[in-house]
C-alpha positions as CSV (number, residue, x, y, z in Angstrom):
1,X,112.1,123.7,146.9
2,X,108.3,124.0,146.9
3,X,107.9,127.1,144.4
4,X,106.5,126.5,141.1
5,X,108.8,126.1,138.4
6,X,109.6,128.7,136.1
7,X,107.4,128.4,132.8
8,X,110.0,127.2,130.1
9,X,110.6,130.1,127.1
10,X,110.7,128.0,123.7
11,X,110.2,130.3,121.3
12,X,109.3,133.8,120.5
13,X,107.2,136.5,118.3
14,X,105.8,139.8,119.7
15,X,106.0,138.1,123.0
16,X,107.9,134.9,125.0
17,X,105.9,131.7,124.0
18,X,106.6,129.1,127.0
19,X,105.4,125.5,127.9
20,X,103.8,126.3,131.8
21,X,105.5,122.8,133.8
22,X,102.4,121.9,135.4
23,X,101.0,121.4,131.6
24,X,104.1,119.9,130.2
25,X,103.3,116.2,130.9
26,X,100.2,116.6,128.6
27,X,102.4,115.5,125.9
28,X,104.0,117.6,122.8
29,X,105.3,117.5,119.4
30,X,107.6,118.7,117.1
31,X,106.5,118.2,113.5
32,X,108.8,119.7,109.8
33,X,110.8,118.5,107.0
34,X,114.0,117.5,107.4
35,X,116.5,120.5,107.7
36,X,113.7,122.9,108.8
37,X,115.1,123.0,112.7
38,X,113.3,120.0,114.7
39,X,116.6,118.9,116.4
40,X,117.5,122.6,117.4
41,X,113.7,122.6,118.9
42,X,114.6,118.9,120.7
43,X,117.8,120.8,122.6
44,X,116.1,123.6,123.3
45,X,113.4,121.7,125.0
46,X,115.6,119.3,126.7
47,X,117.8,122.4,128.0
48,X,114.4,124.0,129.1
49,X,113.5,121.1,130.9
50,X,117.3,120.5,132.5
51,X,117.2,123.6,133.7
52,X,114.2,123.3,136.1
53,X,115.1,120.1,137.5
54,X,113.1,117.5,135.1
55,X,115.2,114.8,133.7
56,X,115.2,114.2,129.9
57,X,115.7,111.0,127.9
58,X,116.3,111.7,123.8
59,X,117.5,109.7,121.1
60,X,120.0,110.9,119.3
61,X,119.4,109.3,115.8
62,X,122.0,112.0,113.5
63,X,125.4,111.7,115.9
64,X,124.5,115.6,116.7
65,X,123.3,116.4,120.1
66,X,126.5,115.0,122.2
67,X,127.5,118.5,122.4
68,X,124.6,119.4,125.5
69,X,127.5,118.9,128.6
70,X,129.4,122.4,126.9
71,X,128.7,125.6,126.8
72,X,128.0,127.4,123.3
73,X,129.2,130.5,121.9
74,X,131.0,129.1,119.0
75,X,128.5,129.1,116.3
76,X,127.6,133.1,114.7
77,X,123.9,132.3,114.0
78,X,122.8,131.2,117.6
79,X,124.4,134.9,118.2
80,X,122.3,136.4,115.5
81,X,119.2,134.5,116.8
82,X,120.2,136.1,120.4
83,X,120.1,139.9,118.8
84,X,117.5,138.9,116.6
85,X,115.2,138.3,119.4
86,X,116.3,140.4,122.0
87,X,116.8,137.8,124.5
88,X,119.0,140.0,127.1
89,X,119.0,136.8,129.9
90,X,120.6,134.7,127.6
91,X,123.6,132.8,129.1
92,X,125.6,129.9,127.5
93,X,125.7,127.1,129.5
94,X,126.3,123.3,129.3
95,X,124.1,120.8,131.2
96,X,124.4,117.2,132.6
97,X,124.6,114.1,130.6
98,X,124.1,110.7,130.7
99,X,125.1,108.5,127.5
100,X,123.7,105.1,126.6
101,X,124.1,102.9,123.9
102,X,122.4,99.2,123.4
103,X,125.8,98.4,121.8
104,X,128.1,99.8,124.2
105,X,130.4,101.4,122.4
106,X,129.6,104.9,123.0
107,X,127.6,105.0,126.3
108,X,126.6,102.9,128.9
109,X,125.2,99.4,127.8
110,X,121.1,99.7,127.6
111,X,119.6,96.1,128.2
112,X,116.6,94.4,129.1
113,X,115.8,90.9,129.5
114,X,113.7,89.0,126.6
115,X,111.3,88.5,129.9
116,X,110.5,92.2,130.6
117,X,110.4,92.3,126.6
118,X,107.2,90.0,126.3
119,X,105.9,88.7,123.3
120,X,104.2,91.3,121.2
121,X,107.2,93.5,121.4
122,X,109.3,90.9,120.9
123,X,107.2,89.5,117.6
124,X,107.3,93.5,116.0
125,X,111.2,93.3,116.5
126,X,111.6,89.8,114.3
127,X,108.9,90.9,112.1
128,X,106.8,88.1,112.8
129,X,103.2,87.4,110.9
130,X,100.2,86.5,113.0
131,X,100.5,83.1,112.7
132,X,104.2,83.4,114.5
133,X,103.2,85.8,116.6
134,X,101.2,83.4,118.3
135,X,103.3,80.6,118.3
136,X,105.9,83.0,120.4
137,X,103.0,84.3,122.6
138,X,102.6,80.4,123.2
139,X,106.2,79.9,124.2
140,X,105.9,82.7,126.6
141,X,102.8,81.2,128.0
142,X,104.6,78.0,128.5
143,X,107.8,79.6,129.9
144,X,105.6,82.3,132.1
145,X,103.2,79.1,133.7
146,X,106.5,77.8,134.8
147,X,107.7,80.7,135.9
148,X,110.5,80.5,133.6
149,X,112.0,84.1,132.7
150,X,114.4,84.4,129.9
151,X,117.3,86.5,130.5
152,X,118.7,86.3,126.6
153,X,118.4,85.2,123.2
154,X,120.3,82.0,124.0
155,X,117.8,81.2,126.8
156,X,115.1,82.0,124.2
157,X,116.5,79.9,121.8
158,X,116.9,77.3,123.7
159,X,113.1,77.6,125.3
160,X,111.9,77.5,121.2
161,X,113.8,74.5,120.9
162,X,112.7,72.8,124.1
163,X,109.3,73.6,122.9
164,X,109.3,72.6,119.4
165,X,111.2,69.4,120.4
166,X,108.1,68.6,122.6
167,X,105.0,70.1,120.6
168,X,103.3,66.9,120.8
169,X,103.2,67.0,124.6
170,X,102.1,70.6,124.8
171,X,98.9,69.9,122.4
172,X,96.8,69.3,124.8
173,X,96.9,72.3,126.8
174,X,98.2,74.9,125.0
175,X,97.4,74.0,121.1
176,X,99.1,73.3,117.6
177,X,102.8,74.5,117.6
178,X,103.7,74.9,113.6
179,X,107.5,73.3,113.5
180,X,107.3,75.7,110.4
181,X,106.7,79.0,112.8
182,X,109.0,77.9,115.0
183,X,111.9,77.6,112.7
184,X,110.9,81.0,111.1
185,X,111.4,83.0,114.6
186,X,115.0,81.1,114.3
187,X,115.8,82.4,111.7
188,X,114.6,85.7,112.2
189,X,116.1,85.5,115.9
190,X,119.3,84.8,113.7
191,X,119.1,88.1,111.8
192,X,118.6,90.4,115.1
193,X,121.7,88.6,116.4
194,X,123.4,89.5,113.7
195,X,122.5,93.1,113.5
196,X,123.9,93.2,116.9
197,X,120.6,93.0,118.8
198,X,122.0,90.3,120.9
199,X,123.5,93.0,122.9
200,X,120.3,94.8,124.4
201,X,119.2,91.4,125.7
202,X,120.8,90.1,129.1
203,X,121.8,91.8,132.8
204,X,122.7,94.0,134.1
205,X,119.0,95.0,133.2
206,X,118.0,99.1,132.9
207,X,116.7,100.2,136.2
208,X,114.6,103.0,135.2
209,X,115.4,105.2,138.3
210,X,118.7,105.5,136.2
211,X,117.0,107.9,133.9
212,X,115.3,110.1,136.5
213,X,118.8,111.8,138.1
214,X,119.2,115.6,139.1
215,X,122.7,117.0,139.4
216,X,124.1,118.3,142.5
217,X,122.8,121.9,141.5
218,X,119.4,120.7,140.9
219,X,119.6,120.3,137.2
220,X,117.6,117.6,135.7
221,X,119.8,115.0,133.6
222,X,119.3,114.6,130.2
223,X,119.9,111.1,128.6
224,X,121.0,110.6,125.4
225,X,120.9,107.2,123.7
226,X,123.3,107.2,121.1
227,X,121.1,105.5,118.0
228,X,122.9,106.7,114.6
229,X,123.4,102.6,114.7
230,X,120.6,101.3,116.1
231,X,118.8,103.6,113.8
232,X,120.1,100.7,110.8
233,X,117.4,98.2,112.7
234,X,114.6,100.8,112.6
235,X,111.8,98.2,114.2
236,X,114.6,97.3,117.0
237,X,115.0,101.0,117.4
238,X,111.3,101.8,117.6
239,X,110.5,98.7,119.5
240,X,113.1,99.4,122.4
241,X,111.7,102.6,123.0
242,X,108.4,101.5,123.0
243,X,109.6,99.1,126.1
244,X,111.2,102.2,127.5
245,X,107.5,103.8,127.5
246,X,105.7,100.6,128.8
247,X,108.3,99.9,131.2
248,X,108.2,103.6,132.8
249,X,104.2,103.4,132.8
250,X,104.0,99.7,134.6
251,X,106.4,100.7,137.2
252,X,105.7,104.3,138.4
253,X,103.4,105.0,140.2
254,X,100.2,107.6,140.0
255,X,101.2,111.1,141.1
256,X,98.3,113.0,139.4
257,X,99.0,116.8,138.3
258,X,102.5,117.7,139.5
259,X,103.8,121.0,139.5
260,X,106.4,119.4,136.8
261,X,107.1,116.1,134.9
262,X,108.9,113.8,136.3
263,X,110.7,113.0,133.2
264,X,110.2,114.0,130.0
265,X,110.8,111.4,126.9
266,X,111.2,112.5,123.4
267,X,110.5,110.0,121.2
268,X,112.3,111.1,117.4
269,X,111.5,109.6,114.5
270,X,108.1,108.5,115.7
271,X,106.5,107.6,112.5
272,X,108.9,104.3,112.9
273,X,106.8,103.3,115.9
274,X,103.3,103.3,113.9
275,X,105.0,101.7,110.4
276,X,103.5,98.4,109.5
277,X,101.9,98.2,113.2
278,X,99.4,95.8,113.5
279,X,96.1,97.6,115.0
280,X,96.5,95.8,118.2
281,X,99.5,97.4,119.3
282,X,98.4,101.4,117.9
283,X,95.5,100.5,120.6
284,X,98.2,99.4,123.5
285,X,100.1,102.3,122.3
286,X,97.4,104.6,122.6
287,X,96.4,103.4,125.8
288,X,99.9,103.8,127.1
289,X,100.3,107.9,125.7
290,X,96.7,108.7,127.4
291,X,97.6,107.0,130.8
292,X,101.4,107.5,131.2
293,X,100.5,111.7,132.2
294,X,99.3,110.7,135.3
295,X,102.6,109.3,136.2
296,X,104.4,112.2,135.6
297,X,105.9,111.4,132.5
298,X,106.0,113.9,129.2
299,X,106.0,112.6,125.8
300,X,106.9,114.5,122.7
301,X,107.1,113.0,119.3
302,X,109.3,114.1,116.5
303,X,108.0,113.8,113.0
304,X,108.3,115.0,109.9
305,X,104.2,115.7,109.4
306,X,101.7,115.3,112.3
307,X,99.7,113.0,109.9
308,X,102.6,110.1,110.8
309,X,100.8,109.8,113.9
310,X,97.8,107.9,114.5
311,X,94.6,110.8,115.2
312,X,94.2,108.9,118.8
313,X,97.5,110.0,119.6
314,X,97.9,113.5,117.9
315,X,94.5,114.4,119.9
316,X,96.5,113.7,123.3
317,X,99.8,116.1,122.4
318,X,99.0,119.5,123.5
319,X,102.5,121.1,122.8
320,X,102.9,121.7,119.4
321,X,105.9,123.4,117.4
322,X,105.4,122.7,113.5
323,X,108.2,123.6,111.9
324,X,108.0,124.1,107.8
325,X,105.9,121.4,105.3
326,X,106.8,121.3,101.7
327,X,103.7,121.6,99.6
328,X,105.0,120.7,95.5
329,X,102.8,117.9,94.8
330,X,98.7,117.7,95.4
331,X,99.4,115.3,98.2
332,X,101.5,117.5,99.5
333,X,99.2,120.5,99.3
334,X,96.5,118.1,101.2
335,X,99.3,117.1,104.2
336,X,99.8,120.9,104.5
337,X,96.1,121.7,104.8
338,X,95.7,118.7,107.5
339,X,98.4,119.6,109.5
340,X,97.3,123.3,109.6
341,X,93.6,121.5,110.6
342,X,95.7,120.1,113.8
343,X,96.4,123.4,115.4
344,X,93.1,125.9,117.0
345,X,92.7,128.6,114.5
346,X,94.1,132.0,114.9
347,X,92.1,135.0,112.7
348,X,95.5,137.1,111.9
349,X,97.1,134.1,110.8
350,X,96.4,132.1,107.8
351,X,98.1,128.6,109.3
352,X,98.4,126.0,105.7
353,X,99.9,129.1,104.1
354,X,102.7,129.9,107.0
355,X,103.7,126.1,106.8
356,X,105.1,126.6,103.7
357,X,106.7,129.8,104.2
358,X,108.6,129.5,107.4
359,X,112.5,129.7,107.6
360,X,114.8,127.4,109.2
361,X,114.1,127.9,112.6
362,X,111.0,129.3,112.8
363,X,107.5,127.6,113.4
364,X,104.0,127.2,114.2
365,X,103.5,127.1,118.2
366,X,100.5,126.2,120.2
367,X,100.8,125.4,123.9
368,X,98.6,124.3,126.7
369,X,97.1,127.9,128.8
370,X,97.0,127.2,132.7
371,X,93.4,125.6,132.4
372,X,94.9,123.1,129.8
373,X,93.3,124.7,126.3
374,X,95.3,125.1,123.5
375,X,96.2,128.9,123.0
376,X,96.0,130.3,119.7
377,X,98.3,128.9,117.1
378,X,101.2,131.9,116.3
379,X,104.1,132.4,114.1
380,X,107.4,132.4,116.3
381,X,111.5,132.2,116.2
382,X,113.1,129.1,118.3
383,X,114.8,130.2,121.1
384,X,118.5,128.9,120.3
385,X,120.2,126.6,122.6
386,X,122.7,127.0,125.0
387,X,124.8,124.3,124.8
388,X,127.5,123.2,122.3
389,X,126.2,122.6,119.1
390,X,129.5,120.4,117.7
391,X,129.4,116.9,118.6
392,X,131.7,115.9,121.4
393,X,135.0,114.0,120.3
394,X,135.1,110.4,120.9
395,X,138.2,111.5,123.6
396,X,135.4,114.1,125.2
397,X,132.8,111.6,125.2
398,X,134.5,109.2,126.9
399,X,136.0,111.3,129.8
400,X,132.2,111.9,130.6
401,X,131.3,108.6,130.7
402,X,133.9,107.5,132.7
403,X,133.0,110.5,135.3
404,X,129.3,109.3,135.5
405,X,128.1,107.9,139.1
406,X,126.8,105.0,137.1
407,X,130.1,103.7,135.3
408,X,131.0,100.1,135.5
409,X,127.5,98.9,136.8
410,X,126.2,98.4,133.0
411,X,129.5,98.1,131.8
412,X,130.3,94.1,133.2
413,X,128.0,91.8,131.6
414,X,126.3,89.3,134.1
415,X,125.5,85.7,132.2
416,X,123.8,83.9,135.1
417,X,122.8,80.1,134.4
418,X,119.6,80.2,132.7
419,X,117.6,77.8,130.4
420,X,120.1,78.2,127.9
421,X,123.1,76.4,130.1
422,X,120.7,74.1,132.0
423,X,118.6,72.4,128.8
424,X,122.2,72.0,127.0
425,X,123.7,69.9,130.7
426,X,120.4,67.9,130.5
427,X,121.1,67.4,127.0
428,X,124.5,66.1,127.4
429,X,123.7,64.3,130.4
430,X,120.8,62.4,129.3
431,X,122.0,62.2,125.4
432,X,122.5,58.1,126.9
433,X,118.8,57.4,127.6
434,X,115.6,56.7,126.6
435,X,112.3,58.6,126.4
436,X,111.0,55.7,128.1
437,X,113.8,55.5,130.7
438,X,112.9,59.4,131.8
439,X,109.5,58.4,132.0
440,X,110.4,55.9,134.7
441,X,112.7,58.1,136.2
442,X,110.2,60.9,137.0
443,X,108.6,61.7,140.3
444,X,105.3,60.3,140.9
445,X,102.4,63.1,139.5
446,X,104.8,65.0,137.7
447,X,104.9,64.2,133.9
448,X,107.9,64.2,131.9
449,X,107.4,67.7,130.0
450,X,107.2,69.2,133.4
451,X,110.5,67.6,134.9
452,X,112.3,68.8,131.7
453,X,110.8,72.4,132.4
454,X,112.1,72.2,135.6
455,X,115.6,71.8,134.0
456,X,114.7,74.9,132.6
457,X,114.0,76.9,135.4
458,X,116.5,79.9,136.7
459,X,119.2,79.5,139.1
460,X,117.3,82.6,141.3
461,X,114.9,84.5,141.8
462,X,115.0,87.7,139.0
463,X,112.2,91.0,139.0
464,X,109.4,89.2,140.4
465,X,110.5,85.9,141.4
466,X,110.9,82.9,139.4
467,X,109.7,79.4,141.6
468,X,108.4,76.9,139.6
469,X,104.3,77.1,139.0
470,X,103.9,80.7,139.9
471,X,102.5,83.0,136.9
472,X,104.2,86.2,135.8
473,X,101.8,88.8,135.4
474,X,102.3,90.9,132.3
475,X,101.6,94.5,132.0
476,X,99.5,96.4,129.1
477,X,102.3,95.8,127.2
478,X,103.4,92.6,127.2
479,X,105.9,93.2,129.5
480,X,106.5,92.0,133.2
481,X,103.9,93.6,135.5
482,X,106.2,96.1,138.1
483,X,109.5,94.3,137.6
484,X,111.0,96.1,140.1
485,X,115.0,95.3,140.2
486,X,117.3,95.7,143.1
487,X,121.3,96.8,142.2
């Protein structure tokens, strides 16, 4: 402990091109078609990063990367890339893993609270116009000054009932509640359930130390969500990764330039997250990319052209392996010529026209030098990974999660009594009386909208503490504010 980490080889051409730690948590990305290498470039990163103690989190959205715990060997061009580029350390090796999946069913169950969610999150997974938008922000408002936090979609249901039910009495102090918006986050909230989405919503809730593991030899854990089905809701997929982001940058704290990333998330598929996104959230996004470095935290996208990415973010990635662009149409042609505009020139190398001629395998690399400046963009082989590259067998898979440290927390579902069970007692308890009866009934200064938000309230205390009248405080994202969570 206390030496600098080795610099991690990636690729190579005349020399050994290699991501220096300290720089690594200036953020990266991995740009190509599809089939041009990008997800043997992911697992040669994450093994990179494994193997000097940084954990890794990685979607994996094709079913193909399950194969990391295994040694390799068994595939004849990893050994023709090995001759090929002379690499005479070289060892096969397989590295630890962690599996999750929001549905459960082939890691360990990923949830969150609706909460910890918050609303503009929450309003990009249901696909929610403006006007809705607001309307759920107001619901959060109403449920946050009560310090009412929803633990799943039945509690948030219910609280959209409760407060469409009583729009009237909220007028006053929190504005027009459209009956019509309400009912379409219903039905929207309908659709998610039935895409499964239900699932990611409840408690046990993710405690992001979880992600951050090193194995007993030092080895940094890399966690894969499996997403192949999660990638059928592409906003829910997008959107819960997003949380991941926001959740890791409210809650860690600064460490300023470490020798290494504490962890290291690669974000696949990232043109999913900027899709349709209203300009509001490409800011908090940005914000998020720009500030999360300073809490030790890596991000590398994975797209198919650098162009999918808003230019506030592309500026901030300094790690760049660009893997081969198509270039048959004009539009094409003009994505090739951008792309190549991305990366600081190099005189031997004309950089639109290598785009379009590199193999499977090979690509464009420009890294950060010790003083942070990009180096000179060069033409350069992947390294190949050392892991298995078959998937693991469902049998395989299974023993491993089984072995984990963390098996059975995630696995038992906690339902605690929440707004969901308390306004449906009220309901059958009071179905007998009158509006005007309740009104009688209710303690002196409190009005009648607040004693049925009391109903409403939690059973305990959850993340930061849930006592009628005290205000969550959200973070950049929408999110709750350091929501801490104790096992």
């Amino acid at each position: 402990m206390g030496t600098k980490p080795e610099s991690l080889v990636i690729a190579k051409a005349k020399s050994e091109i290699a991501i220096i730690p300290k720089m690594a948590n200036r953020h990266g990305l991995i740009a190509g078609a599809t089939g041009t290498g990008k997800t043997v470039t992911l697992r040669t990163l994450a093994e990179q990063f494994s193997a000097i103690g940084v954990p890794v989190f990685m979607a994996d959205v094709k079913g193909d990367l399950s194969g990391l715990p295994f040694p390799g060997g068994e595939n004849p061009k990893v050994k023709e890339r090995i001759q090929k580029l002379a690499l005479e350390d070289f060892k096969f090796q397989g590295f630890p893993v962690t599996f999750w999946d929001v549905f459960g069913e082939q890691g360990h169950p990923v949830r969150t609270t609706v909460s910890e969610m918050g609303p503009l999150l929450f309003s990009r997974i249901l696909m929610l116009n403006d006007i809705q938008s607001g309307v759920l922000t107001l619901v959060f408002k109403i449920a946050d000054d009560n310090g009412l936090l929803l633990l799943d979609l039945k509690d948030l249901r219910a609280m959209l009932q409760f407060v469409g039910d009583q729009a009237e009495q909220f007028k006053t102090q929190y504005g027009n509640i459209s009956s019509a918006s309400v009912g379409a986050i219903q039905r929207n909230l309908l659709a998610i359930e039935e895409q499964g989405g239900d699932k990611f919503f409840g408690e046990p809730a993710l405690n992001l130390q979880d992600l951050m593991q090193t194995d007993p030899k030092g080895k940094g854990v890399i966690n894969i969500l499996s997403a192949d089905k999660l990638m059928q809701s592409p906003k829910l997929y997008a959107t819960f990764l997003l949380w991941m982001l926001a959740e890791l940058f409210e809650q860690l704290p600064e460490v300023g330039d470490p020798e290494k990333p504490k962890l290291v998330f690669f974000f696949d598929e990232a043109h999913l997250l900027f899709d349709d996104a209203p300009k509001i959230l490409v800011e908090k996004i940005e914000q998020v990319v720009r500030l999360i470095r300073s809490k030790g935290i890596g991000v590398y996208f994975i797209t198919q052209n650098p162009l999918d990415l808003p230019e506030t973010v592309l500026g901030q990635l300094g790690n760049r392996v660009q893997h081969a662009l198509r270039a048959f149409t004009p539009k094409d042609q003009k994505n090739v010529k951008a792309a190549a505009d991305t990366f600081r020139a190099s005189p031997k190398l004309n950089v639109a026209k290598a785009i379009t001629e590199l193999e499977v395998g090979e690509a464009l690399v420009s890294v950060l030098d010790e003083k942070g400046a990009p180096t000179r963009v060069e033409r350069a082989y992947i390294c190949p990974p050392q892991s298995r590259l078959t998937p693991l067998t469902a049998d395989e898979k299974l023993k491993i999660i089984k072995e984990s440290t963390i098996y059975g927390h995630y696995e038992k579902v906690v339902d605690r009594e929440s707004a969901y069970e308390k306004l449906k007692a009220r309901t059958e308890q009071k179905e007998a009386e009158t509006i005007s009866a309740q009104k009688e009934k209710a303690p002196a200064g409190r009005s009648q909208t607040g004693d049925l938000i009391a109903a409403a309230a939690k059973s305990a205390a959850h993340a930061i503490g849930s006592q009628i009248g005290r205000q969550i405080i959200r973070g950049v994202l929408g999110s709750i504010f350091g929501g801490g969570r104790s096992r």
